[in-house]
C-alpha positions, 0 to 999 in steps of 0.5 A: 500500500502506498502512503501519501499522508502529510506524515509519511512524506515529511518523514521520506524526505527529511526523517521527520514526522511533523511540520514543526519538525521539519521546519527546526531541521530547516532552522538548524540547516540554517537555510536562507530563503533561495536555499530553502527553496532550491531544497524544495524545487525537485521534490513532492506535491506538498512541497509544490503546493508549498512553493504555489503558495509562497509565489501567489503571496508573493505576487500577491505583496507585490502587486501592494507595492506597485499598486502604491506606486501608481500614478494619481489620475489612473490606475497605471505604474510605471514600476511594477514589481510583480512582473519581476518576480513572474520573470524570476520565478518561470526561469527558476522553476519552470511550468512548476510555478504558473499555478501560483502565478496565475492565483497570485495575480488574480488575487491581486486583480481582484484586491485592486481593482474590483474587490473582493464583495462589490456588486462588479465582483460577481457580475464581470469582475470575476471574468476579468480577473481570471482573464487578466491572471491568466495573461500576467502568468502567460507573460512570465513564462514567455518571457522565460521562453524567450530568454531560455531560447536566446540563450540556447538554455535546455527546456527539459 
């Protein structure tokens, strides 16, 4: 019987049986964060929820930044931090990282521009937003794409 819980793979990759665990092993390795998540870029669903997560609240803190960094008349920025980090993020992990790009940046959308419980939301806000997303994890990975295949990077 194959075991999947939470337990059996905390404990297969790092010898420990719970989070709270794992995270004093990572405390003693004394990882930084690029470290941290170079240690979990080959491995497990759990690990790539994880990264998911860590690159959609990430987006998500640095869409605030540029959002701030909008000019008064409109909604536009000149400097938009997030599209660094999408950047950044395809050239690293790959496919791996557009679920949390993708949520990310709809999230984002949603926060800045709609809201989260305003009439527009349910009527076209949320189309929007999905479209929106989907275009600013598209335009990540392309970029990646492009600077893989200008630079003679292998795609596997």
């Amino acid at each position: 019987m194959i075991d999947f819980s939470l337990r059996s793979l905390l404990y297969k990759r790092y010898k420990t049986n719970t989070i709270s665990d794992t995270i004093e092993a990572f405390v003693k390795k004394k990882l930084t964060g690029l470290q941290f998540l170079n240690e979990i870029k080959n491995s497990s669903i759990m690990h790539l929820a994880f990264l998911n997560g860590a690159i959609a609240a990430s987006y998500f803190i640095l869409s605030l930044i540029g959002d701030l960094l909008a000019l008064p008349p409109s909604n536009s920025s000149p400097i938009w931090p997030a599209t660094g980090l999408a950047l950044a993020v395809c050239l690293i992990y790959d496919k791996r990282a557009l679920p949390g790009l993708f949520l990310g940046a709809c999230l984002a959308i949603i926060h800045n521009n709609i809201g989260f419980f305003s009439i527009q939301f349910f009527s076209t806000g949320l189309w929007l937003a999905i479209f929106k997303a989907f275009c600013a994890a598209t335009q990540g990975y392309l970029g990646a794409y492009l600077i893989k295949r200008k630079l003679g990077i292998d795609f596997s």
